[in-house]
N, C-alpha and C positions, 0 to 999 in steps of 0.2 A: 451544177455545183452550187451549194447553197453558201452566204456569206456571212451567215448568221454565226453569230459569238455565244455560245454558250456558257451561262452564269450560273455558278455552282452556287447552292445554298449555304449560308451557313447554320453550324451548328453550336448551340449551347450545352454544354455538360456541366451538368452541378458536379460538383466535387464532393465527396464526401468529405467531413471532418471529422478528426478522429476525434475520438471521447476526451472528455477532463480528466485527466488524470490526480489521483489523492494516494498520500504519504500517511501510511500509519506509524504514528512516534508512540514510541513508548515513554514514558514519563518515570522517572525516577522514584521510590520511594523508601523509607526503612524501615520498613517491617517486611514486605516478601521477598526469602530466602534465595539466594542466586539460584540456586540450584533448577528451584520451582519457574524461575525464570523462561530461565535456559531450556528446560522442560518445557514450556507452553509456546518457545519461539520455534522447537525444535518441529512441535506436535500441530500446530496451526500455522507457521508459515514456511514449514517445510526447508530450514536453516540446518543447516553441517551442525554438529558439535563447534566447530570452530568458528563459525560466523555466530551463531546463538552466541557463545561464551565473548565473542568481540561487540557485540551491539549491546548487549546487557552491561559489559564494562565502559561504553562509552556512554550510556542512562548513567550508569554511577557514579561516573566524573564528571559528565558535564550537566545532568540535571535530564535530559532528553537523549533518544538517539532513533532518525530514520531506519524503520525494519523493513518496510517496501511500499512500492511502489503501485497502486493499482486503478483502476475506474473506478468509480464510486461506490456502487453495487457491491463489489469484492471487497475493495476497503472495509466498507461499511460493516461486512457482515465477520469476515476475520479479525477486525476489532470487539466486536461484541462478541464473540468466540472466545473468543482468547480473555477478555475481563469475567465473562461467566464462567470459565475454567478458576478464573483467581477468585472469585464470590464464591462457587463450591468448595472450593476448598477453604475458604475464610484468609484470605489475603487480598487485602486493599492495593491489587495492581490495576495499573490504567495505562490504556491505550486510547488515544485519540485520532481522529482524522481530519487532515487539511488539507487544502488544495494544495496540488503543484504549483511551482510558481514559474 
C-alpha cells in the first residue's frame, strides 16, 4: 500500500464579463408631434401603446426619459433608427446613447 498523498491541480477559469450596457434617452423637443413619437417608440423599440405614450410623457416633462436598456451595438444602432425615421419624415427628434451607470 502506497503512502503517497495525492495533490489535486488547481484550476483557473476566466469568468466571463458580461458586456457594458447603454440607455437610449430620448430627448425632448417642440416641434415633433406626440403622436410621431409614440410611433417611432412603438415601431423601433417595440413599446405597448402604453409604455410609448408613458416615456414620451416623461421627455415632456422632464426634458429626457430612459427608453431601454441595451449593449452598445443594439443601443447604438436603434438610436440611429429611430432619429432617421424622425429626418425622413422632417422632425428634429433625438435619441442619444450613454453608458449605464
Amino acid at each position: 500500500m502506497s503512502d503517497s498523498i495525492t495533490k489535486g491541480r488547481t484550476r483557473t477559469r476566466q469568468k466571463t464579463a458580461r458586456p457594458r450596457l447603454y440607455r437610449v434617452v430620448l430627448l425632448n423637443d417642440d416641434y415633433t408631434p406626440r403622436e410621431f413619437v409614440v410611433l417611432v417608440l412603438k415601431a423601433v423599440f417595440r413599446l405597448t401603446e402604453d409604455e410609448a405614450n408613458a416615456r414620451m410623457m416623461t421627455a415632456h416633462q422632464k426634458g429626457v426619459s430612459v427608453i431601454a436598456v441595451y449593449t452598445s451595438e443594439i443601443a447604438e444602432a436603434k438610436a440611429t433608427e429611430a432619429v432617421d425615421l424622425a429626418r425622413d419624415a422632417g422632425f428634429p427628434l433625438m435619441f442619444v446613447v450613454e453608458p449605464e451607470e
